[in-house]
C-alpha positions, 0 to 999 in steps of 0.5 A: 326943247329944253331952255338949257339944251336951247342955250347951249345950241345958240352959244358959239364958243371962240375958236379953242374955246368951250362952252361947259355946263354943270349938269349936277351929280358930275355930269356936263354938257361940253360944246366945242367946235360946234360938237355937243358932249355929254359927260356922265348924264345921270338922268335916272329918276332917284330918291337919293338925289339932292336935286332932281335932273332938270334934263330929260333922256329925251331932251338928248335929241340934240346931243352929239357924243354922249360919254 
């Protein structure tokens, strides 16, 4: 799995509380109430990116919502 899927899978975020992560390109991963989101998951193999995805199509397995 992985090691940012598995961070955000053990992080518990207070009540009215949450726990964001950048994914680049405007895409984050939001965990709240113990809900998995994804906002905008650019994954797509691209020359034109500046940086590469670190996150798979697969590594989504564990993800609740994706948006």
């Amino acid at each position: 799995m992985n090691p940012v899927i598995q961070k955000l899978l053990s992080i518990s975020p207070d009540f009215k509380s949450i726990a964001v992560c950048r994914l680049g390109q405007h895409s984050f991963l939001v965990k709240a109430d113990g809900i998995i989101i994804a906002f905008d998951p650019y994954l797509t193999a691209d020359n034109n990116r500046l940086i590469a995805s670190f996150i798979s199509p697969d590594d989504f397995s564990n993800i609740d919502v994706i948006c």
